[in-house]
C-alpha positions as a Markdown table, in Angstrom:
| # | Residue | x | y | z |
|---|---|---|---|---|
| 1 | Unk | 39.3 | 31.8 | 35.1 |
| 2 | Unk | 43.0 | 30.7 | 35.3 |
| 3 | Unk | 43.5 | 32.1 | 31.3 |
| 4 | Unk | 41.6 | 35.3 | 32.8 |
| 5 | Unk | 43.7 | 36.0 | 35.3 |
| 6 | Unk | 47.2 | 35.2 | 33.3 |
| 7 | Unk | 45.6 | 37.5 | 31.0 |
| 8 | Unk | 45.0 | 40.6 | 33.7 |
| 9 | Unk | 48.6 | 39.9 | 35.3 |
| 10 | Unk | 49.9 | 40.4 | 31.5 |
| 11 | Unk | 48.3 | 43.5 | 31.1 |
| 12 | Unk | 50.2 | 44.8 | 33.6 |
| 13 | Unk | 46.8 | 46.4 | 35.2 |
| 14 | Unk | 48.4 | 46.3 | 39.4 |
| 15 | Unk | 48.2 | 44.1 | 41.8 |
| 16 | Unk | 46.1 | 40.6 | 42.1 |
| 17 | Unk | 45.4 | 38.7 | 44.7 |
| 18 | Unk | 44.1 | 35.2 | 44.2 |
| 19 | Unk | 42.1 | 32.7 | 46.2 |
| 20 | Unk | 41.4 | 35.4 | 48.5 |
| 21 | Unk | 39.2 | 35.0 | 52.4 |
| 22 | Unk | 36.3 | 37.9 | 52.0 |
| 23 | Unk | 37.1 | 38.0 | 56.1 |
| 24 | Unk | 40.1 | 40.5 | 55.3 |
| 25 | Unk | 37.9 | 42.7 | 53.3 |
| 26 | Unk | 34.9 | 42.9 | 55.2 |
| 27 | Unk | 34.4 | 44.5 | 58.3 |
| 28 | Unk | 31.9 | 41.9 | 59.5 |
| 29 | Unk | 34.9 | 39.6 | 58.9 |
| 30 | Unk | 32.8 | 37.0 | 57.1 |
| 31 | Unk | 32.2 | 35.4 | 53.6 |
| 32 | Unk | 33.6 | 33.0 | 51.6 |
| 33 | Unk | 36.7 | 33.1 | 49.1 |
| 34 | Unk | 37.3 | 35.7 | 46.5 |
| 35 | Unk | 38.6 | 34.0 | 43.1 |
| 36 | Unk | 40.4 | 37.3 | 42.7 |
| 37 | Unk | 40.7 | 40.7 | 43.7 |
| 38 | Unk | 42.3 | 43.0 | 41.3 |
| 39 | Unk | 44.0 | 46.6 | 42.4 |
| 40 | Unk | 43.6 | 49.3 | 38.8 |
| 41 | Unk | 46.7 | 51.6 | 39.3 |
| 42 | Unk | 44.7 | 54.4 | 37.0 |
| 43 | Unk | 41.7 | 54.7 | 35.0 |
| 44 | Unk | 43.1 | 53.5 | 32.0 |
| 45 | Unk | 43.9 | 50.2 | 33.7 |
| 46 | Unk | 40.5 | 50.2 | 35.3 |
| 47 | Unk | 39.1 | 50.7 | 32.2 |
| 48 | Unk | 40.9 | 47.9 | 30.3 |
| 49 | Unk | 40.4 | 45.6 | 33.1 |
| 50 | Unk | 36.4 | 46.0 | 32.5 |
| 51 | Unk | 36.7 | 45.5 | 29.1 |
| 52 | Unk | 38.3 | 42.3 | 29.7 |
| 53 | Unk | 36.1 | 41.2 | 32.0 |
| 54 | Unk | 33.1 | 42.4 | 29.7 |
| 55 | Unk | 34.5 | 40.6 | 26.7 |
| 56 | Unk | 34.4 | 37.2 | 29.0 |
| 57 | Unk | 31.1 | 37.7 | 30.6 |
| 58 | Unk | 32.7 | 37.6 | 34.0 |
| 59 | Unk | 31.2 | 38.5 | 36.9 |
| 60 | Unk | 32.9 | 41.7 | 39.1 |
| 61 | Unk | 32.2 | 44.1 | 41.7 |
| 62 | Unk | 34.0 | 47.5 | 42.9 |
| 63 | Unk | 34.3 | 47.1 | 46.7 |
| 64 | Unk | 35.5 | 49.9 | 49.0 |
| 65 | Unk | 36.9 | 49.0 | 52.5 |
| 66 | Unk | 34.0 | 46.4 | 52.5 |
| 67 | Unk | 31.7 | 48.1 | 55.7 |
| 68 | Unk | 28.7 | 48.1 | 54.2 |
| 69 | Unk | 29.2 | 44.7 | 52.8 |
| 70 | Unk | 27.3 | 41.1 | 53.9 |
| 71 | Unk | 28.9 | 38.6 | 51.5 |
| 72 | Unk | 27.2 | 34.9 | 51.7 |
| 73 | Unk | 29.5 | 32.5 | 52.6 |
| 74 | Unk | 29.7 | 31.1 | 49.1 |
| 75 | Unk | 32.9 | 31.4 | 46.9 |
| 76 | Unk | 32.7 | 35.0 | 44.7 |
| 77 | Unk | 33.7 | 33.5 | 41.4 |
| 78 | Unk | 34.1 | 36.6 | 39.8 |
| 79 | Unk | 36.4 | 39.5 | 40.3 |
| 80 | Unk | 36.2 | 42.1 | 43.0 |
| 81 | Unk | 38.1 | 45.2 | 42.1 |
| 82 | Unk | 39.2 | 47.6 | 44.7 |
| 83 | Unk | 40.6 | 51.3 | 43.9 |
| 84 | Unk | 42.8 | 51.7 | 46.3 |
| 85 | Unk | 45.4 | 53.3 | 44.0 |
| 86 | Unk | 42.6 | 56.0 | 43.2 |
| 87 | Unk | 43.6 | 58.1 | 46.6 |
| 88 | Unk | 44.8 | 61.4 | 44.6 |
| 89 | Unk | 44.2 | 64.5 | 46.8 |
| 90 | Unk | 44.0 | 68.1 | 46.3 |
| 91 | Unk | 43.0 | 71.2 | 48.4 |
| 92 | Unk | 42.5 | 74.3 | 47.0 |
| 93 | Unk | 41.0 | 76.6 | 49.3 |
| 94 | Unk | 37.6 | 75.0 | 50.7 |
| 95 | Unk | 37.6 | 72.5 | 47.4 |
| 96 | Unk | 38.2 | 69.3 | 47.7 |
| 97 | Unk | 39.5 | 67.0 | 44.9 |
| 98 | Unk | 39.7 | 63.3 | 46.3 |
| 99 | Unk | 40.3 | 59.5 | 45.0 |
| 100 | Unk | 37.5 | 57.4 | 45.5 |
| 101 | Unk | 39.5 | 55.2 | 47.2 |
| 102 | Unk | 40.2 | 57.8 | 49.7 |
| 103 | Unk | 39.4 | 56.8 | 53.3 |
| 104 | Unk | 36.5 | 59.1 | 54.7 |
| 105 | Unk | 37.7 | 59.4 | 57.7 |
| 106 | Unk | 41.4 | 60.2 | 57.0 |
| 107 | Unk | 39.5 | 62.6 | 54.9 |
| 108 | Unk | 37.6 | 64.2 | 57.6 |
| 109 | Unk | 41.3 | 64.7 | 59.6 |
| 110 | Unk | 42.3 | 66.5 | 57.3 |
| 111 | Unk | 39.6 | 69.0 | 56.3 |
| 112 | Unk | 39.7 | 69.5 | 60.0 |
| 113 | Unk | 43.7 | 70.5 | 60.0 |
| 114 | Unk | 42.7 | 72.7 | 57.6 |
| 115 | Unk | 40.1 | 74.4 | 59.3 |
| 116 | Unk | 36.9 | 73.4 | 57.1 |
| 117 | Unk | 33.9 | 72.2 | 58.4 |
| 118 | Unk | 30.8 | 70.3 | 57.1 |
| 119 | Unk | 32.9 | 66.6 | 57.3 |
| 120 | Unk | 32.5 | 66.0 | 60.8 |
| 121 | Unk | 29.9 | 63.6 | 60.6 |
| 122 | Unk | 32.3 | 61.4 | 58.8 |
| 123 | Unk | 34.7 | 61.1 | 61.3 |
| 124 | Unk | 33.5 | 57.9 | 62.8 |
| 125 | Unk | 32.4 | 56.1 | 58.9 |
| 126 | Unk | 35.1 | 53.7 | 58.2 |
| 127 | Unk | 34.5 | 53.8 | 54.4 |
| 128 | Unk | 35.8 | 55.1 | 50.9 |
| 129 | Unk | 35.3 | 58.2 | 49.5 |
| 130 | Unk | 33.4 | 55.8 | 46.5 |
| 131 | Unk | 31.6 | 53.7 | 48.7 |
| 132 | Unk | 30.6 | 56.7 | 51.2 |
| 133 | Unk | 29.2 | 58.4 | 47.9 |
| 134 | Unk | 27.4 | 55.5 | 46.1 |
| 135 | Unk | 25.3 | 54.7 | 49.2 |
| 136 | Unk | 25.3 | 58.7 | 50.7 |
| 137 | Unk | 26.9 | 57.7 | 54.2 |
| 138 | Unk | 26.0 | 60.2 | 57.0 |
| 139 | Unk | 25.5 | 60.8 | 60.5 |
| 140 | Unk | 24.5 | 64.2 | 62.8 |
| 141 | Unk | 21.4 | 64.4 | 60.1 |
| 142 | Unk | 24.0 | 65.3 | 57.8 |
| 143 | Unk | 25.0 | 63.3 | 54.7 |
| 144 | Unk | 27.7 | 63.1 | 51.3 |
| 145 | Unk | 24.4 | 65.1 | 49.5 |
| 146 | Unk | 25.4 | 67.8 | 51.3 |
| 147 | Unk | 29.0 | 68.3 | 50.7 |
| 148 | Unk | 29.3 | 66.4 | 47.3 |
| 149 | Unk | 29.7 | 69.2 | 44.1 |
| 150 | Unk | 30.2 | 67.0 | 41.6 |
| 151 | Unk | 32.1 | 63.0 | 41.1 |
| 152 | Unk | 33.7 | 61.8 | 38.0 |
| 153 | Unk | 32.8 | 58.4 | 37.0 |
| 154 | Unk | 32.9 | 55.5 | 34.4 |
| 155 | Unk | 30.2 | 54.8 | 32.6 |
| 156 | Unk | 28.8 | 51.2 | 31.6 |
| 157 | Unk | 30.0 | 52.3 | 28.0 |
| 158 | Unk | 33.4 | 53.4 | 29.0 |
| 159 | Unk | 33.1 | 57.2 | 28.7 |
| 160 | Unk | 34.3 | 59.1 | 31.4 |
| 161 | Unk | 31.9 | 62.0 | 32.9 |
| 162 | Unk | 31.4 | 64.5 | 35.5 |
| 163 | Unk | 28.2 | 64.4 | 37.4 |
| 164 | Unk | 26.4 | 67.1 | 39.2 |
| 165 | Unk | 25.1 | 67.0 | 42.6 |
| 166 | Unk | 21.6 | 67.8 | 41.0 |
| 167 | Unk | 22.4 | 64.5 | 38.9 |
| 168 | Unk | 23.3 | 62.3 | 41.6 |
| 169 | Unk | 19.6 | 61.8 | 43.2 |
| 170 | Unk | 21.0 | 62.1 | 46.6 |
| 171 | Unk | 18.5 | 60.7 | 49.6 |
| 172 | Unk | 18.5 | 59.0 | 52.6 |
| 173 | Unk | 21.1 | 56.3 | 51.9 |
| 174 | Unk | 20.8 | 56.0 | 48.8 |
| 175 | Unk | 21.9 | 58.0 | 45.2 |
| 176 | Unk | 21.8 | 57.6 | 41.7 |
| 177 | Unk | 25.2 | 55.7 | 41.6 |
| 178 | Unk | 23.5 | 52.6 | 44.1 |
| 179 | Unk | 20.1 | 52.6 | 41.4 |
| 180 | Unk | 22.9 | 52.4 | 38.7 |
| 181 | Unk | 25.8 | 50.5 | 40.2 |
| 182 | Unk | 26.9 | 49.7 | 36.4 |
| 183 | Unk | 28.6 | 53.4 | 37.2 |
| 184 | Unk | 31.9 | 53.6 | 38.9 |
| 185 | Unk | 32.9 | 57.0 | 41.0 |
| 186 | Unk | 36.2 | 57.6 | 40.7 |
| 187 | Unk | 36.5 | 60.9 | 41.9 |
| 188 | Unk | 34.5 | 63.5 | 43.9 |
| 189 | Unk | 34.5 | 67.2 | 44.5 |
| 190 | Unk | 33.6 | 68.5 | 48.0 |
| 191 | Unk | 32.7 | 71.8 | 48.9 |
| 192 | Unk | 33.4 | 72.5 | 52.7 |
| 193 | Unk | 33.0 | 75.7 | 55.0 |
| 194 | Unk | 35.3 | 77.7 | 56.6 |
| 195 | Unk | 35.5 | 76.9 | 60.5 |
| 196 | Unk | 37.3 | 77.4 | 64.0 |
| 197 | Unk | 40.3 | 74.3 | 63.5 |
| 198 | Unk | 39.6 | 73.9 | 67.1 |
| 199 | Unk | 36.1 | 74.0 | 67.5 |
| 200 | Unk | 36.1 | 71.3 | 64.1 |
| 201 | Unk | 38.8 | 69.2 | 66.5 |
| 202 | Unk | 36.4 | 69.2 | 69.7 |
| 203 | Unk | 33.3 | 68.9 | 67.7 |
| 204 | Unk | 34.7 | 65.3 | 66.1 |
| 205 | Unk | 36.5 | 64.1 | 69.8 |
| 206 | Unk | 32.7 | 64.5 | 71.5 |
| 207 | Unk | 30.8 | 62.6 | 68.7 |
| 208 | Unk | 33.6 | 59.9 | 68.7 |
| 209 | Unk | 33.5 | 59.6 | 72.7 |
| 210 | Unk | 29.7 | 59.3 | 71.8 |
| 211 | Unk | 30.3 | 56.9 | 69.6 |
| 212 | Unk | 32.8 | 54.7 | 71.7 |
| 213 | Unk | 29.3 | 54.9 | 74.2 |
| 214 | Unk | 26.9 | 53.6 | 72.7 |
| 215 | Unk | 27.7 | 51.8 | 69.4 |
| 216 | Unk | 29.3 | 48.3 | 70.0 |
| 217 | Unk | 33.0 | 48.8 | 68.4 |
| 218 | Unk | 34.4 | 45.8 | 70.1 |
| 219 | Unk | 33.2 | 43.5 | 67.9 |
| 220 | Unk | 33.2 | 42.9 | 63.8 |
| 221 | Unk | 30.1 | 44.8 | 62.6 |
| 222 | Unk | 29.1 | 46.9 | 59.5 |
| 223 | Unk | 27.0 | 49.9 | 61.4 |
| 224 | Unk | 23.7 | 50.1 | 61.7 |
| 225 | Unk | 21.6 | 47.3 | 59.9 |
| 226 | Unk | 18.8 | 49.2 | 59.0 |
| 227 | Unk | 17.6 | 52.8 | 58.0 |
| 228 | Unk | 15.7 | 54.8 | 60.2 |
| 229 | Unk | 11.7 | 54.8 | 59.5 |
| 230 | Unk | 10.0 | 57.7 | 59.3 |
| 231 | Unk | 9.9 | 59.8 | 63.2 |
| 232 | Unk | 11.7 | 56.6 | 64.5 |
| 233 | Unk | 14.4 | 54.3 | 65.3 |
| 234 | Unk | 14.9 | 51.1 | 64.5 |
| 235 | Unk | 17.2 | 50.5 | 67.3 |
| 236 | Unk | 14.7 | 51.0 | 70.1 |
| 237 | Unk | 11.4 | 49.2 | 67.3 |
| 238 | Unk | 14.4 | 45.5 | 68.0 |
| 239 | Unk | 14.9 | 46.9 | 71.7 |
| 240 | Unk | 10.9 | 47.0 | 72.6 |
| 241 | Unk | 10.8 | 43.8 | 71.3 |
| 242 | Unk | 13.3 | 42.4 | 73.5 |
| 243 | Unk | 15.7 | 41.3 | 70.9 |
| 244 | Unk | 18.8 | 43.0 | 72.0 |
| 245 | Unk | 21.3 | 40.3 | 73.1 |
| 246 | Unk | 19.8 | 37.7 | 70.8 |
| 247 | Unk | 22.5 | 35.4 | 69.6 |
| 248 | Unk | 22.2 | 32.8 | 66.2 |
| 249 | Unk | 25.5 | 30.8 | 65.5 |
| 250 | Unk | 28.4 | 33.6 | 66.0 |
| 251 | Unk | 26.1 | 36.4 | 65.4 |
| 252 | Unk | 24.3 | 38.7 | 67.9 |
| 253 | Unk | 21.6 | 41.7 | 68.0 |
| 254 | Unk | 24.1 | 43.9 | 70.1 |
| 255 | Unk | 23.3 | 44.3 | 73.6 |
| 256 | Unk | 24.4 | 48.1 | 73.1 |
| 257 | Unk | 22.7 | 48.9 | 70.4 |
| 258 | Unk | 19.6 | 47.0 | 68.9 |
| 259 | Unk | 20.6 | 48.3 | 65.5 |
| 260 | Unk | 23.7 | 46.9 | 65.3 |
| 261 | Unk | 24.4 | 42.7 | 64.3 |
| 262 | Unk | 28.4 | 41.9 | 65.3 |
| 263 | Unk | 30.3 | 38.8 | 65.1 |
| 264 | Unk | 31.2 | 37.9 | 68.4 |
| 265 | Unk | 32.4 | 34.6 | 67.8 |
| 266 | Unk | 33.4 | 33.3 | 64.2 |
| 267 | Unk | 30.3 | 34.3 | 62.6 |
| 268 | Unk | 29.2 | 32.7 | 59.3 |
| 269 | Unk | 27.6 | 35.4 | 56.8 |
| 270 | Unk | 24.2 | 32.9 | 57.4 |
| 271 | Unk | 24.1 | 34.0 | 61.2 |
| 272 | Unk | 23.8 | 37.2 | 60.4 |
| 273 | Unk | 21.5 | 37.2 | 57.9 |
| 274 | Unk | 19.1 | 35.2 | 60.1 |
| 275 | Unk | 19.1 | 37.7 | 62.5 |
| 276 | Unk | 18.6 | 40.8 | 60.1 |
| 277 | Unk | 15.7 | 38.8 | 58.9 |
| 278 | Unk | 14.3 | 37.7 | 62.1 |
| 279 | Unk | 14.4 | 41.4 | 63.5 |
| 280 | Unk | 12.4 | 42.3 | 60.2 |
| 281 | Unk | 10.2 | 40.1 | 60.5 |
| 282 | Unk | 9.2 | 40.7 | 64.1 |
| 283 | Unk | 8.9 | 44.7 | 63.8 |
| 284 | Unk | 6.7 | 44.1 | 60.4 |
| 285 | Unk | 4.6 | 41.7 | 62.8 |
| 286 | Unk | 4.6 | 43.9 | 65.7 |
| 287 | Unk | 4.2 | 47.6 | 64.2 |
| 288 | Unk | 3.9 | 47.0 | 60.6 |
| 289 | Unk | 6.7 | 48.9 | 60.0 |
| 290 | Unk | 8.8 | 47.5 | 57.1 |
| 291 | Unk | 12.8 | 48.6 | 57.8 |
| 292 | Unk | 14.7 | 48.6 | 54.9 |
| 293 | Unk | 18.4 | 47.4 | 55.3 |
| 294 | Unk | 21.4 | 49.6 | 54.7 |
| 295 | Unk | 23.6 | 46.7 | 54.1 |
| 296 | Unk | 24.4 | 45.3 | 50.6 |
| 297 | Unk | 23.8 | 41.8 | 50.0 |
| 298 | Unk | 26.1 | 40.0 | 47.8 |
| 299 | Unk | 26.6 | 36.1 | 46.4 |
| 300 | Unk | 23.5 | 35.6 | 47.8 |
C-alpha cells in the first residue's frame, strides 16, 4: 500500500489523507482506520486514480459526508475516495447543474433564495448531492426521483455518460446507481418549480422545528435505521415492542424516536449493529414484518 500511495501523491491526483479514524467521516462517529482517503480535484484525476487502483486490485469506495454509513470497526485497507472538489454549481432559471459533492442541504438554501420549490424535503438530509442520489434520499413523501433530470457518471469501463431519470430506476431508497455501485455520479441535473421565496423559507423553518422535535439530533446518528413497511412505521413496530431506550455498549434505540440508533457514549460500530439486528429480529418475531435497513454496511 505504501508504493500505492507514493504513487497517487506523484500523480498529483489532490489531497490524501493517511492512517485516517472513520469517526471524522461518519456521522455515527464510529469505525475503525481508513488506510487512505484520497480527494480527485476533477474527473480526469478521478479517473486515473481508479485506474490505478484497478491495475493493483485495490479495494475503494466513494463516500459522501458518510450519513448513511455503518463502518465495522475493522481497519478499511483500501482507499475511500471523497469528491469533495466535485461542488461546481450552476443556476439557470429553474435548472440546476450541481457537483456531486455538493451538500444537499446548502443546496436546498439556495434553491430557496432563489425562489424554487420541490427541495424542501432536503433541508434537514445532511448528505451529498452523490450520496442523496445513489440511495434516493427523501422526506415529506417526496424524494431525489422527483427532482433528478438527468446525472453524469463514470462508468466501471471509464466512459463518461449522461443518465436519464427514466434510466435511473428510482424507488423507495433505492436507484439504479446503489444496484450498480461500480457507477460513480458526478453530476446531477435538477428541475425545480417556481415558488413564493417566503413561503419556500417558512415551509423549511416548520419541518426543521419538526425535526428538532421529534428526531434525536443530540446525539451521533445516521437517520432513520430502517425503511418504512408497507401502511407503517417502523418507529412505532420498535416502540410497541418496548425497545425505545434500549442501550448495548455506547449505543441506544433513541428514546425519541424508535427508528433512530445514536451513539450516546463512545459507541463501537458492534453496538450498533447489535441493536439494528436485535430490533429486526424482534419485529420479524412479533409481526412478521421483515424491515429492510437504509444504512450501508461496510468492512463488515
Amino acid at each position: 500500500m505504501k508504493e500505492l500511495i507514493q504513487k497517487i501523491k506523484k500523480e498529483n491526483i489532490g489531497k490524501i489523507e493517511e492512517n485516517i479514524s472513520l469517526k471524522k467521516y461518519t456521522t455515527y462517529k464510529v469505525g475503525g482506520k481508513a488506510r487512505c482517503i484520497v480527494y480527485p480535484t476533477t474527473i480526469e484525476k478521478l479517473v486515473l486514480l481508479i485506474r490505478i487502483l484497478n491495475q493493483a486490485n485495490v479495494l475503494f469506495k466513494i463516500i459522501g459526508n458518510g450519513s448513511n454509513l455503518l463502518f465495522s470497526d475493522k481497519d478499511y485497507d483500501g482507499v475511500l475516495i471523497k469528491l469533495s472538489d466535485f461542488d461546481n454549481l450552476e443556476i439557470n432559471g429553474n435548472r440546476i447543474i450541481v457537483g456531486a459533492g455538493y451538500s444537499l442541504i446548502k443546496l436546498s438554501k439556495i434553491a430557496m433564495k432563489n425562489s424554487l420549490t420541490g427541495l424542501e424535503f432536503a433541508a434537514g438530509i445532511p448528505g451529498t448531492v452523490g450520496g442523496a442520489v445513489f440511495m434516493n434520499a427523501g422526506a415529506y413523501k417526496s424524494d431525489m426521483g422527483y427532482i433528478v433530470r438527468s446525472i453524469k457518471v463514470l462508468t466501471p469501463d471509464y466512459r463518461i455518460i449522461e443518465l436519464e431519470n427514466k434510466e435511473l430506476n428510482f424507488h423507495y431508497r433505492t436507484s439504479f446507481l446503489k444496484t450498480h455501485p461500480k457507477y460513480i455520479c458526478l453530476e446531477a441535473v435538477i428541475k425545480l418549480n417556481y415558488g413564493n421565496k417566503d413561503a419556500i423559507d417558512n415551509l423549511m423553518k416548520n419541518r426543521l422545528k419538526r425535526r428538532l422535535d421529534s428526531q434525536p439530533l443530540n446525539y451521533p446518528s445516521a437517520g432513520s435505521v430502517f425503511r418504512n413497511p408497507n401502511d407503517m412505521f417502523s418507529g412505532e413496530l420498535i416502540e410497541s415492542l418496548g425497545l425505545k431506550g434500549m442501550k448495548h455498549g455506547g449505543a441506544m434505540i433513541s428514546d425519541k424516536h424508535a427508528n433512530f440508533i445514536v451513539n450516546f457514549k463512545d459507541a463501537k460500530s458492534e453496538d450498533i449493529m447489535y441493536l439494528i439486528n436485535y430490533a429486526k429480529e424482534k419485529v420479524k418475531e412479533k409481526y412478521n414484518v421483515d424491515m429492510i435497513v437504509e444504512q450501508e454496511f461496510v468492512n463488515w
